[in-house]
N, C-alpha and C positions, 0 to 999 in steps of 0.2 A: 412760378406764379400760382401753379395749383395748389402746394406745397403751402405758401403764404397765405392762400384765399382759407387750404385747411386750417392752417394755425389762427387765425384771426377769427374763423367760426366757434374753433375751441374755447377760447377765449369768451366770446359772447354766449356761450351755453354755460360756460363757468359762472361769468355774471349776474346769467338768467336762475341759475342756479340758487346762488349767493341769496341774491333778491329774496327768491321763494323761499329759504331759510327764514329770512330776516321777517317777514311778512307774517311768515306763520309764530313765531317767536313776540310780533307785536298784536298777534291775534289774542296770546295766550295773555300775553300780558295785561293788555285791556281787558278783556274779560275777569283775569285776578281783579283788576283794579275796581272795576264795577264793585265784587263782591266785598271788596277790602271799605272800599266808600261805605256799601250798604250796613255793614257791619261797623264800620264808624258812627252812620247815622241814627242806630239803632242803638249803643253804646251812648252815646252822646243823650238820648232822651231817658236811659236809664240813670246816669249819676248827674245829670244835669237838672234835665227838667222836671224830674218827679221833685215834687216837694209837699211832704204828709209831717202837720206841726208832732211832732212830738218821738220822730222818726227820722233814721240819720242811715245815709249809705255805707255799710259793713265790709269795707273790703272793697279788692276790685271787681272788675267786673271779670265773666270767665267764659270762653269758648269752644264749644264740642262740633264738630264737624262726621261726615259720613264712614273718616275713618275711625275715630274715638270714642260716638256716641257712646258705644256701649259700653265705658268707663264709668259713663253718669248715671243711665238708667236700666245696664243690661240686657235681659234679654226684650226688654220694652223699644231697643234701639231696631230692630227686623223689622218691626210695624211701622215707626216713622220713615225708616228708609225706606220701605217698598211705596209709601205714598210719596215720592220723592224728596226729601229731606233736603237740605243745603246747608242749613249751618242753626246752630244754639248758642243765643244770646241769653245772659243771667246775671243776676247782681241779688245780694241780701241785704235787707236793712235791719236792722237792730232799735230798741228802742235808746231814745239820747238819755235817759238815767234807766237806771235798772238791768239784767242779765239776765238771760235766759230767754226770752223773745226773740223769734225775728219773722221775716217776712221773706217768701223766695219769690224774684221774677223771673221767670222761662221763657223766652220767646224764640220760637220754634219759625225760622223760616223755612216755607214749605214750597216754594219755588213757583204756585203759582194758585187763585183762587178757588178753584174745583181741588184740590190735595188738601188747602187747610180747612177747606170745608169736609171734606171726607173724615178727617182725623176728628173734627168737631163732632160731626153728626153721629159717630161711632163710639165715642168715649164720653159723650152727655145721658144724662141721670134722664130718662125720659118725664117723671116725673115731677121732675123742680119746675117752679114756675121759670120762664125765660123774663131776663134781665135787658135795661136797655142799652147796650154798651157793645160798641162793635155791630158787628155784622147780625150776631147772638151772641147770648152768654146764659150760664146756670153758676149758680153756686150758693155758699152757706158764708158764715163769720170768719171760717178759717180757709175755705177752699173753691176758688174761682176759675172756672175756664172762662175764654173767649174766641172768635175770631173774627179777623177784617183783613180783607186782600190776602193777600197769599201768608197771611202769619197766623200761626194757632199760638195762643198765650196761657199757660197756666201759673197760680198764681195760688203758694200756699203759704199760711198763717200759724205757727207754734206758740202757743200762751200756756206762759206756766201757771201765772195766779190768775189772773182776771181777763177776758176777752178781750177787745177793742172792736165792738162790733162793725164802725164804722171805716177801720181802715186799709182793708182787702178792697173793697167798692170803691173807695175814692181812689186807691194804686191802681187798679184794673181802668175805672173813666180816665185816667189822663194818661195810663198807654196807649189805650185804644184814643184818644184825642189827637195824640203825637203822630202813630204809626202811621208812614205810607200808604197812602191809597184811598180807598170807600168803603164804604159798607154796602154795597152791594151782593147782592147774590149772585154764585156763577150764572153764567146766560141760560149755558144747557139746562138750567130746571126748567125752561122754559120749553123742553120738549113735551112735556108730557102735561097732556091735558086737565086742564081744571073739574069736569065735570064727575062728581062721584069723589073724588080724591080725597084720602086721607091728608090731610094738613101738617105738615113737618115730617112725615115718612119717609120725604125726598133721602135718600142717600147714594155717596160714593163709595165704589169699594175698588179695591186693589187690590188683588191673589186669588180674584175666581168666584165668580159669581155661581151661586148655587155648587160652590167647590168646586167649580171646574177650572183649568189650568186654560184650556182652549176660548174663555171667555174670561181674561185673564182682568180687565177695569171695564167697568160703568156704569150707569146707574140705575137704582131702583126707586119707585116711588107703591107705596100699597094704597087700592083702592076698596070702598066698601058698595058691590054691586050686587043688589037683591039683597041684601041683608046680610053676605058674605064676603067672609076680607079673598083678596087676591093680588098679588103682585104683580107689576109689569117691568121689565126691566130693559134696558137700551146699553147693548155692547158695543165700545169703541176698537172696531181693530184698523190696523197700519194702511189696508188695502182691500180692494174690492175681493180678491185672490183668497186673502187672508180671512176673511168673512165669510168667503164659502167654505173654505177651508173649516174651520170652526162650526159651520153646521155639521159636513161631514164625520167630523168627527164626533159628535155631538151625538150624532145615528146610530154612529159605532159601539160608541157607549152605553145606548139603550139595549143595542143589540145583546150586545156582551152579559146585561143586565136584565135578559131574558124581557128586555118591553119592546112593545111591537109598536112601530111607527108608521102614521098614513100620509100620505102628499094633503097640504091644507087647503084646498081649492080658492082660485083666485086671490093667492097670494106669490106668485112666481113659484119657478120650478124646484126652490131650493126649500120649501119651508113645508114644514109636517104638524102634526099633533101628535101625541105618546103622552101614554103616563110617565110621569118623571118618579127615581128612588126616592120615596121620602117625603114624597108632594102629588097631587093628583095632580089634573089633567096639565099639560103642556103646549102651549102655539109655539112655535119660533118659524120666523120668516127674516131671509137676507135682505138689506134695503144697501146699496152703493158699499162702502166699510164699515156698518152694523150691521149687530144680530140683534134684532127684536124680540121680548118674547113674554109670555103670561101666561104664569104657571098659580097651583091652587084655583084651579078653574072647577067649577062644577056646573054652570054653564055655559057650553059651548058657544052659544049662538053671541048671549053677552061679551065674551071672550072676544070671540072675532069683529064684535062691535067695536070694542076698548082699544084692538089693536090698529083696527083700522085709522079711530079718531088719534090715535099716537103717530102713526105714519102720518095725516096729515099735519099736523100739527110739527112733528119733529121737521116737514120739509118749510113750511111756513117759518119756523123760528131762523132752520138754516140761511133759508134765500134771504131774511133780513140782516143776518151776519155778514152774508159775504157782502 
């Protein structure tokens, strides 16, 4: 009977077994599937729904993913992929008489709104006027960014004899029309306070804020207080651990770099001032799994003001998230 009871539990751990195979195998597969749909969906508004009179779809369409990118654009493929990358959708159109024109559509899914927003904010002309299309856009007769929801789009134009000034703008309005999602802006800029701010400075980065590896994504926004510019910036790490983590080392680093660091008062025990390499004065204080911090200071007093009103304001935005 023991014997039997053994065999019969064998048996049911095998099943239980089998099961969790089969489960995690349907796990993998729905999530392909998602991205095989998105990528339909995305396809589908490129040779379908564009339509520009005098302009015809060139071919298929073509796909570059995180292992290939860098067949398409090289060594430009590191930078999409460190802001998470997922997949590139494209198609050419050509004009319906004549040879030598065409027009390329990119669209760059970037897995999530704060990523296509980073690749945006980083690779726009600060100077061109902003366009109304998507979330934002810049561009000229031949060459057009965009983004909306987690997709950064570019969008370029080759004329051999004569322009079409109008047909980059009307391909860019009816992707951005199509694309999934809003135009909305990530929430997180909603951390950092309005007053004094530089307007459109907001940015995302990915591989280390003020080069550092230990403050590896998040964002910056520049303000002009007293008449002087200064950054503030808000580090996302994993865990509370991990955040102290990153200030310490942070210290190290000054250390190393012969700059001398003071505890910040009434900012908890983990946060200092120091002059930073390459940048004057320095705040950074730990807040739960950010590092906070506001460098190019020249005055203190203002500094500790700015950081303050970013703490509350970063907890204010938070508590309305959750």
């Amino acid at each position: 009977m023991h014997i039997l009871s053994l065999f019969k539990g064998r048996q049911i751990d095998n099943i239980l077994n089998h099961c969790k195979r089969l489960m995690v195998i349907l796990l993998i597969l729905v999530g392909t599937g998602d991205h095989c749909i998105a990528g339909s969906d995305i396809e589908a508004i490129l040779t379908d729904t564009i339509s520009v009179p005098g302009w015809k779809v060139d071919g298929e369409t073509y796909h570059y993913n995180t292992h290939n990118l860098y067949e398409y654009i090289d060594g430009g493929a590191y930078f999409f992929i460190g802001y998470g990358f997922v997949e590139l959708t494209g198609v050419n159109f050509s004009p319906v008489t004549g040879e030598g024109d065409a027009v390329t559509i990119d669209i760059y899914d970037m897995r999530n709104k704060l990523n296509a927003f980073g690749v945006y904010q980083l690779r726009k002309d600060s100077q061109a006027p902003s366009l109304g299309i998507g979330a934002a856009a810049f561009g000229l007769n031949d060459y057009l960014v965009f983004h909306k929801d987690r997709f950064y789009v570019e969008i370029r134009a080759f004329f051999t004899d004569r322009e079409d000034p109008g047909v980059v703008k009307n391909i860019a309005s009816m992707v951005a029309e199509h694309l999934p999602g809003d135009n909305s802006l990530p929430k997180a800029l909603a951390y950092f306070p309005e007053k004094e701010r530089i307007v459109g400075s907001e940015r995302y980065i990915s591989g280390g804020i003020l080069g550092h590896a230990f403050l590896d994504k998040g964002l910056l926004c520049d303000y002009l207080v007293n008449g002087e510019k200064l950054t503030v910036f808000i580090a996302f790490l994993p865990s509370v651990q991990d955040a102290v983590k990153a200030v310490k080392q942070h210290k190290a680093f000054l250390k190393q770099s012969e700059k001398t660091w003071l505890p910040l008062e009434g900012f908890g025990k983990h946060s200092f001032i120091s002059e930073e390499p390459y940048h004057q004065n320095i705040m950074v204080i730990q807040e739960e799994a950010r590092v906070i911090g506001a460098y190019d200071l020249r005055d203190v007093e203002a500094g500790k003001t700015l950081l303050l009103d970013t703490l509350k304001k970063l907890k204010q935005a938070t508590a309305k998230q959750q």
